[in-house]
C-alpha positions in Angstrom: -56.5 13.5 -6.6 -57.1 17.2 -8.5 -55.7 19.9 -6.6 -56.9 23.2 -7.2 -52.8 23.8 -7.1 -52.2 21.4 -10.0 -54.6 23.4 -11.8 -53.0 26.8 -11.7 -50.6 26.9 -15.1 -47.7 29.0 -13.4 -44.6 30.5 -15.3 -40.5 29.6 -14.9 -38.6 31.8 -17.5 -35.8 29.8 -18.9 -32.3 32.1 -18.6 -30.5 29.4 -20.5 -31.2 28.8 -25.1 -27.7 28.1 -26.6 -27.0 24.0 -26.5 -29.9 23.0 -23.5 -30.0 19.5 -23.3 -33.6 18.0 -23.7 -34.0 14.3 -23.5 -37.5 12.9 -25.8 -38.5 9.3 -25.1 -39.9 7.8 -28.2 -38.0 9.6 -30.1 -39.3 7.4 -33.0 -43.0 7.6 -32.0 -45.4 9.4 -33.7 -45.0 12.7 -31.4 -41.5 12.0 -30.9 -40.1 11.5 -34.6 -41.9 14.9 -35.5 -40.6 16.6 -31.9 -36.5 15.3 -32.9 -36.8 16.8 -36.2 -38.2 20.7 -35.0 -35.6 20.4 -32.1 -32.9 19.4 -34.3 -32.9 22.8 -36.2 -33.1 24.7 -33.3 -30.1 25.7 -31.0 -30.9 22.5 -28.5 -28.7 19.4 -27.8 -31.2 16.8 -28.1 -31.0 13.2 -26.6 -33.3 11.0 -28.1 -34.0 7.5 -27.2 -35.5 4.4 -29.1 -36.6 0.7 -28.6 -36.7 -1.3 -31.2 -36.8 0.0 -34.3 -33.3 2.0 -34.9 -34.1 5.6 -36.6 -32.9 5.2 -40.5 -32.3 9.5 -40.4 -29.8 11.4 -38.7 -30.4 14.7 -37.7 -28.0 17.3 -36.3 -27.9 17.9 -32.8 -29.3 14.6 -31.8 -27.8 11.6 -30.1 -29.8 8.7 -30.2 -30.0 6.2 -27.3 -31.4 2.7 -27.4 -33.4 1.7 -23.9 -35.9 -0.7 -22.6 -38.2 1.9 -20.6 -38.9 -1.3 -18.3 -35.8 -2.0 -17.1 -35.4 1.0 -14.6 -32.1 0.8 -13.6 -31.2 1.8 -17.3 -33.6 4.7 -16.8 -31.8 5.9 -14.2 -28.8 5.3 -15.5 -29.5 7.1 -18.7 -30.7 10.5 -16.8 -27.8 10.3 -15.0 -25.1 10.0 -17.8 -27.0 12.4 -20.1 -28.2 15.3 -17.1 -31.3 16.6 -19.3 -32.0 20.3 -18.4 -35.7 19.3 -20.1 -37.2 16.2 -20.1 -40.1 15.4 -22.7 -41.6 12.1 -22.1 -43.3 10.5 -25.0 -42.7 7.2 -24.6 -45.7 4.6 -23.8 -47.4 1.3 -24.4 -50.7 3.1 -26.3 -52.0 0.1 -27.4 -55.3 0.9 -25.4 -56.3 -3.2 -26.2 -53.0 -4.8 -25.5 -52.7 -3.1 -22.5 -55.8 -4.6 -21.4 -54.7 -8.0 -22.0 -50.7 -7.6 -21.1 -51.9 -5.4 -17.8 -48.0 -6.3 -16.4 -46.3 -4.7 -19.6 -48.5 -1.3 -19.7 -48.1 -0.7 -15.6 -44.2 -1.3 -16.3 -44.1 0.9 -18.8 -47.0 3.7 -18.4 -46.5 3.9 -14.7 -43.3 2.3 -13.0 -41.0 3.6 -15.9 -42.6 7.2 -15.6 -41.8 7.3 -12.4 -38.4 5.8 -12.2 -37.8 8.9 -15.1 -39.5 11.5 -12.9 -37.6 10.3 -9.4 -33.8 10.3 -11.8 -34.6 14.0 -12.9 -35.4 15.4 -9.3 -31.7 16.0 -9.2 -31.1 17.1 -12.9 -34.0 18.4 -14.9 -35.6 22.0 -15.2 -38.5 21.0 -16.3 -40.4 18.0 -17.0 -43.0 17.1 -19.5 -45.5 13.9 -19.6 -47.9 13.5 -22.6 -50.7 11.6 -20.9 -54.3 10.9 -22.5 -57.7 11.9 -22.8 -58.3 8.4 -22.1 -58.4 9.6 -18.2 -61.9 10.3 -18.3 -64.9 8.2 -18.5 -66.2 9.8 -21.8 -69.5 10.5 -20.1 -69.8 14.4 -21.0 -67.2 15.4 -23.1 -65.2 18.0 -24.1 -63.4 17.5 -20.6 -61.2 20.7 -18.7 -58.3 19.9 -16.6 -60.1 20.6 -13.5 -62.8 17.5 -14.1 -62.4 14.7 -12.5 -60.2 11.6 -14.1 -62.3 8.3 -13.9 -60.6 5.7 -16.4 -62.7 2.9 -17.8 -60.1 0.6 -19.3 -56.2 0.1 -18.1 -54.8 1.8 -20.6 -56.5 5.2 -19.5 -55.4 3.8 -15.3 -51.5 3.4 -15.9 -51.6 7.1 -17.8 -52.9 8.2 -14.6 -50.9 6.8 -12.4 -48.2 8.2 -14.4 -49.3 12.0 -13.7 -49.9 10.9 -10.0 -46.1 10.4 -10.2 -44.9 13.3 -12.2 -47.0 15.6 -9.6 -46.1 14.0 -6.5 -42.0 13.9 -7.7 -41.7 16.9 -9.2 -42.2 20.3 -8.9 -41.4 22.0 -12.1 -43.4 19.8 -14.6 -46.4 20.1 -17.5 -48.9 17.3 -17.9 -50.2 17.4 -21.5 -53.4 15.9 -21.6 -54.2 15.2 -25.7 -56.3 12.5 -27.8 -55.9 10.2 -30.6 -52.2 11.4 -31.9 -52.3 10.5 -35.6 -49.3 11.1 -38.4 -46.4 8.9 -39.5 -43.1 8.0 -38.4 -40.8 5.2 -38.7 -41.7 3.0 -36.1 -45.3 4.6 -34.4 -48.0 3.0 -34.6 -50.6 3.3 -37.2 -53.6 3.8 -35.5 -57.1 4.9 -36.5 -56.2 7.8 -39.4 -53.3 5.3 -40.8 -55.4 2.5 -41.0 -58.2 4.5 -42.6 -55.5 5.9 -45.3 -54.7 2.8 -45.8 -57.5 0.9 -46.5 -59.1 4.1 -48.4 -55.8 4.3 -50.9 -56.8 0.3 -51.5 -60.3 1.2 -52.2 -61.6 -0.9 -49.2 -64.6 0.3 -47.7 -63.7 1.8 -44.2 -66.5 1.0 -41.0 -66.0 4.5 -38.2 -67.9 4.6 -35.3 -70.7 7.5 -35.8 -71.7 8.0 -32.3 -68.2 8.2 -31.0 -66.3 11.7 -30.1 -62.7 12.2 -29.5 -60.0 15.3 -30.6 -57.9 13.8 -33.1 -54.8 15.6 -32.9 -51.8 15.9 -35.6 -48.6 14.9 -34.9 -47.0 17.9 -35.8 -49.5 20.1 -34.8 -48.4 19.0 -30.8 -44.9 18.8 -31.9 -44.9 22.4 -32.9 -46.7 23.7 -29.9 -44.2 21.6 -27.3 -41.7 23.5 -28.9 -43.4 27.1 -27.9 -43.8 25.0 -24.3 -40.0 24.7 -23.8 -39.8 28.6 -24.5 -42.8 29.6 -22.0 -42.1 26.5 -19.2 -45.8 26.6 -17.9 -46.3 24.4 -15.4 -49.7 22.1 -14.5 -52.0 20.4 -16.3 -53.2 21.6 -19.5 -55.2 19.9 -22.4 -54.0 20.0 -25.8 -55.6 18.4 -28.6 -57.7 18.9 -32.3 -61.6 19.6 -32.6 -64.4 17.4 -31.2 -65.1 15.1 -33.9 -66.8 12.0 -34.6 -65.0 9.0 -35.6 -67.1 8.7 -38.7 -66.2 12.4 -39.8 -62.7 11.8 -39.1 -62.6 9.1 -42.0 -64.9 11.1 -44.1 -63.0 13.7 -44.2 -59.8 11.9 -45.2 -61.8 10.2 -47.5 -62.7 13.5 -49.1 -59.0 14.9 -48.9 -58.4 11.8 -51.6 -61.0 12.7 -53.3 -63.5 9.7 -53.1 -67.1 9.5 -52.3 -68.7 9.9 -49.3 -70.1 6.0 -48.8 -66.2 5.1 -49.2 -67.0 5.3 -45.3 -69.6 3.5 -43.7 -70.9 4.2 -40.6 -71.6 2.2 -37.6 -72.7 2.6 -34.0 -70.8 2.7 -30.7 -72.4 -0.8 -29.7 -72.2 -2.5 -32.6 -67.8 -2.7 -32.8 -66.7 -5.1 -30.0 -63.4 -4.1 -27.9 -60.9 -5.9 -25.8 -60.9 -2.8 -23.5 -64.0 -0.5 -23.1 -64.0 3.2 -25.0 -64.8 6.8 -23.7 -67.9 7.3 -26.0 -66.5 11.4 -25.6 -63.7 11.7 -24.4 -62.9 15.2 -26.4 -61.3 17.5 -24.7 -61.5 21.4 -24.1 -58.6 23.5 -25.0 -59.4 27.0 -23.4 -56.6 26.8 -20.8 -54.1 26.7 -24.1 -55.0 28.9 -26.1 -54.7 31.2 -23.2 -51.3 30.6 -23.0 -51.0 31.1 -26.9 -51.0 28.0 -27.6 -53.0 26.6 -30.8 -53.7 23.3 -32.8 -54.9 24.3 -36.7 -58.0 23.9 -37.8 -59.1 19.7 -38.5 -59.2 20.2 -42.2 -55.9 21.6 -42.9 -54.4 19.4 -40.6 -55.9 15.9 -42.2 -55.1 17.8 -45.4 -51.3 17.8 -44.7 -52.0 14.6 -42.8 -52.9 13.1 -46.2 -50.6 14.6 -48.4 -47.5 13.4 -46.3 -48.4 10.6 -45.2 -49.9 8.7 -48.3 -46.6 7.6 -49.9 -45.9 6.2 -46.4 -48.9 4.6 -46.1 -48.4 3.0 -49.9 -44.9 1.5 -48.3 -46.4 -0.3 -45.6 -49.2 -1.7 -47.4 
């Protein structure tokens, strides 16, 4: 399945700035609330497309398209009608324990719909851009390069996959960002682990992390910043692009200590001792080298859970 041609990060200059049209699924999404909002300033036309859960802010620049990602007539229909120059695909079922249960939904959506999007822009798009997973890899060594090989242990981590075997074999001019554990706030994304921790921690509820577990947690914004350097350098491949190896357990520590509470506000507790509808990567952290020598960065954890914290607490207050 790896290639070492789908490893090679290769350059396509883009000749055209003023009023490109980029299309971002899950434009509501954690990644893709934060990715709308940088665009919007910038000079980009940007279609963005939603679900459920209509955005409640308008931004300049930005036409906003309901869509059902499984039906894929509609896909193809919407890539047609709006002829993206860029396409940044966001959009996914991420719910790594649903998916293992409702296996239809996430192969609709992860796989089926990717590709329906990457066969539409063969005759309209630039460039393409998939945000897959770290969740491609086993999580038996860690701190993973984009030349290892992908060995998925639950189905969540399969229909990614099969996604990027789409993009790759329908496309020429794409990027395949690999990158872990997305945390930040938007309307309508989910809340996940750093959420949930704020969440409980604002309460005062004790918080249980997995100790022995490793991952790259990586800040909404952070990515959404860095994509937008991507549509300016159009490197194409596979590249990782995530936050520092960390423990689960230090992850909530640390926002624990951003609110300034004591450490055994979070308890630890071992990988084998929490009980999953899908199996876990026990490291499924990811090595960033390849970015960075493309210029591309993520800033350091603490100042990123710092800002994580200090933005996102009123939100979290809301939802509680």
């Amino acid at each position: 399945m790896e290639t070492s041609s789908r490893q090679n990060i290769r350059f396509v200059r883009n000749t055209v700035v003023n009023l490109m049209r980029i299309l971002i699924t899950g434009g509501t999404g954690l990644l893709g609330w934060n990715l709308v909002q940088m665009l919007s300033t910038k000079e980009y036309e940007i279609v963005a497309t939603y679900h459920i859960t209509q955005p409640q802010k308008d931004f300049p620049n930005v036409e906003w398209i309901q869509i059902d990602l499984a039906r894929y007539e509609d896909v193809s229909r919407l890539v047609a009608k709006t002829k993206p120059a860029v396409v940044v695909h966001t959009a996914a079922h991420t719910d790594v324990d649903d998916c293992e249960v409702r296996k239809d939904l996430a192969y609709r959506i992860n796989y089926e719909a990717t590709k329906a999007l990457a066969k539409a822009c063969k005759d309209f798009c630039e460039h393409f851009i998939y945000v897959s997973t770290d969740y491609v890899f086993d999580g038996a060594k860690g701190l993973y390069r984009e030349e290892d090989l992908p060995n998925p242990i639950n189905y969540y981590g399969l229909t990614k996959l099969l996604g990027e075997v789409a993009v790759e074999s329908l496309l020429e001019n794409y990027l395949i960002i690999r990158t872990s554990n997305i945390y930040g706030c938007s309307p309508s994304g989910k809340k996940g682990f750093a959420l949930n921790t704020l969440e409980k921690l604002l309460l005062r509820n004790d918080v249980k992390a997995i100790c022995d577990q490793y991952l790259s947690p990586t800040y909404a914004p952070d990515l959404a910043n860095n994509i937008v350097e991507i549509l300016r350098l159009r490197p194409r491949g596979v590249i990782h692009l995530a936050g520092e190896r960390v423990s689960r357990y230090n992850f909530a520590l640390e926002i624990a200590k951003t609110l300034g509470l004591k450490e055994d506000s979070v308890r630890p507790v071992s990988f084998e001792e929490i009980v999953f509808k899908a199996r876990r990567p026990r490291d499924s952290s990811l090595d960033i080298s390849k970015a960075r020598s493309l210029g591309l960065s993520i800033r350091p954890f603490k100042e990123s859970v710092r800002e994580f914290v200090e933005k996102c607490s009123s939100y979290a207050i809301q939802r509680i």
